[in-house]
C-alpha positions as CSV (number, residue, x, y, z in Angstrom):
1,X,0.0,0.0,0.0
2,X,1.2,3.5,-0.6
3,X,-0.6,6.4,0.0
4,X,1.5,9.4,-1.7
5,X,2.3,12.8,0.0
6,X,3.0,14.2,-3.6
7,X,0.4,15.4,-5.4
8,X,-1.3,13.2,-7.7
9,X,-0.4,15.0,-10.9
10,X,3.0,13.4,-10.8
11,X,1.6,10.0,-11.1
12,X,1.2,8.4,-14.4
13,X,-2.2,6.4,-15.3
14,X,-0.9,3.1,-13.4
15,X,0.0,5.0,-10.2
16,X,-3.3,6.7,-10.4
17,X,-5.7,3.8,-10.4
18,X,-3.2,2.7,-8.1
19,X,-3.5,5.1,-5.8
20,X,-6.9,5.2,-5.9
21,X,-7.4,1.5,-5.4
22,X,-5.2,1.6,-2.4
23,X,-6.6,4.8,-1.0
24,X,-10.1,2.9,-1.2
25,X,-9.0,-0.6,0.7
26,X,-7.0,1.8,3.8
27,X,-10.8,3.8,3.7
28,X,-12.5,0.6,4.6
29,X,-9.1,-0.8,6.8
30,X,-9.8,2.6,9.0
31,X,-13.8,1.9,9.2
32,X,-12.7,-1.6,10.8
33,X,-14.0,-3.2,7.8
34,X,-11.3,-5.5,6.8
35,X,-9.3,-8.2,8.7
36,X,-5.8,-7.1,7.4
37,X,-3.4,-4.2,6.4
38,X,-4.5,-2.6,10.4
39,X,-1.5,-1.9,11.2
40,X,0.1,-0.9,8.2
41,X,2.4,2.0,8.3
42,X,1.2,4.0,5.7
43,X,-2.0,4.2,7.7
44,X,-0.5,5.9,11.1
45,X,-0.6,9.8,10.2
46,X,-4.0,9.1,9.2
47,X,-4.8,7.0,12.4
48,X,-3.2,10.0,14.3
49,X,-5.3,13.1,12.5
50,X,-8.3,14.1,14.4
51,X,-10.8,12.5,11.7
52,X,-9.2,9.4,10.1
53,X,-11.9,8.4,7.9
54,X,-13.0,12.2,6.9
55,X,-9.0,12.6,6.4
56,X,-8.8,9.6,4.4
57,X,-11.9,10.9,2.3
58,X,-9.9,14.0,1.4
59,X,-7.1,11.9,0.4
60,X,-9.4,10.2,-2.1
61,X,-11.0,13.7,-2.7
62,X,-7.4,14.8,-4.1
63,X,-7.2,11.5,-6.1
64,X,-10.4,12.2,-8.1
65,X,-9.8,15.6,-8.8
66,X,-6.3,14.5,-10.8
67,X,-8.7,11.5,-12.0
68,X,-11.3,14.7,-13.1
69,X,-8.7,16.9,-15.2
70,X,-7.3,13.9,-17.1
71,X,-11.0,12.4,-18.4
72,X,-11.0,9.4,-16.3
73,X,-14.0,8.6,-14.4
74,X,-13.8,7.5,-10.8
75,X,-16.1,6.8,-8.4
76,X,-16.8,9.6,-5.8
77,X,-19.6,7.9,-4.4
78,X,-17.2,5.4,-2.7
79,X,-15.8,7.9,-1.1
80,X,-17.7,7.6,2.7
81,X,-16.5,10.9,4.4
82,X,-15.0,14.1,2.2
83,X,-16.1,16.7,5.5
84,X,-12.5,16.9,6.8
85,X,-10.9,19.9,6.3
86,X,-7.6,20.0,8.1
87,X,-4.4,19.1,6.8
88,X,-1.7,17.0,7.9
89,X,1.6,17.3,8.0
90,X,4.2,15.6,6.0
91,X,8.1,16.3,6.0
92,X,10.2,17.5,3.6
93,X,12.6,14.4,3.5
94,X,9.2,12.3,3.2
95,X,8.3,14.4,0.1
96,X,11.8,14.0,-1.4
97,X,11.8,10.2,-0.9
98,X,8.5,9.3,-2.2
99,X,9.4,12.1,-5.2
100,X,12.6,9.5,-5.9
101,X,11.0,6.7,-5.5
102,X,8.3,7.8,-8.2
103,X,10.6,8.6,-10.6
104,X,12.4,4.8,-10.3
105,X,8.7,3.6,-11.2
106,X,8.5,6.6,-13.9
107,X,11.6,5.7,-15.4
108,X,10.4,2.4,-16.1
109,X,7.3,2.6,-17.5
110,X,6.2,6.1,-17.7
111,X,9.3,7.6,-19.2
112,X,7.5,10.7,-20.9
113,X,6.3,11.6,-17.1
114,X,9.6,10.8,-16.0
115,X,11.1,13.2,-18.6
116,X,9.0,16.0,-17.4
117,X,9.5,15.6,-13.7
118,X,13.0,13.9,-13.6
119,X,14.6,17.8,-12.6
120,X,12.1,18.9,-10.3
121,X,12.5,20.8,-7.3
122,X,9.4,22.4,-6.2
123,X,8.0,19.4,-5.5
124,X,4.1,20.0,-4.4
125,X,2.0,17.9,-2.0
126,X,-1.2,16.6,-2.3
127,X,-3.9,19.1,-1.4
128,X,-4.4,16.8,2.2
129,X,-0.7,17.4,3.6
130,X,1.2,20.4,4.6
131,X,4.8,20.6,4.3
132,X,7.5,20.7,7.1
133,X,10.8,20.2,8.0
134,X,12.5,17.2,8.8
135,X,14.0,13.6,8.1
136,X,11.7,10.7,6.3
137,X,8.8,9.8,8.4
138,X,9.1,6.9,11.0
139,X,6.4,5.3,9.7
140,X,8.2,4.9,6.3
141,X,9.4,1.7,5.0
142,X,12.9,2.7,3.4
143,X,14.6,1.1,1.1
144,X,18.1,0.3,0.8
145,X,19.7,2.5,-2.8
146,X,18.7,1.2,-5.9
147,X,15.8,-1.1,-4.0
């Protein structure tokens, strides 16, 4: 499962769905409605925010609206809770490391997106997250360079 602090428009089609997909199963992990994934990592600074399942709404909120401006038609009526309006906060080094590691999956089988983003460095978050200062996440499963 990954749940992207970037903003959606860096992801090609596959990452999308993807996103999308995943965003829906941790929706019904943090209504109790599955028997795995509950304490996956990715789930935690949702699990910490004062409204998990409205926070995870807006996540999917942010993944439809990419889904919107590129002509793809997603569900929004899966989408249980989109009354959460705070943001959450996501660090810098997070931002950079799921940036890289997009563009590893980019440079394999997106490379015209990989092209286009491959020198960025105002990296934007997804409309959920607010940027701050700091190291990668604790939460994060890193992987060794190259992995």
């Amino acid at each position: 499962m990954r749940l992207w602090s970037i903003h959606p428009e860096y992801l090609d089609v596959k990452g999308l769905v993807a996103a999308w997909r995943e965003g829906l199963l941790a929706q019904k992990v943090l209504r109790g409605m599955t028997k795995g994934y509950k304490r996956h990592p990715q789930l935690t600074r949702f699990k910490n925010s004062s409204n998990a399942i409205g926070a995870i709404g807006s996540y999917l909120k942010g993944i439809i609206d990419e889904a919107d401006k590129r002509g793809y038609l997603f569900n929004s009526s899966k989408i249980v809770n989109q009354t959460d309006k705070d943001t959450i906060p996501v660090t810098t080094g997070q931002v950079e490391y799921e940036f890289k590691h997009l563009l590893g999956k980019l440079r394999e089988r997106a490379p015209e997106r990989y092209e286009q983003f491959k020198n960025l460095k105002d990296i934007q978050v997804h409309p959920l997250f607010i940027t701050i200062s700091g190291a990668v996440e604790g939460w994060e499963r890193t992987q060794p360079a190259g992995g």
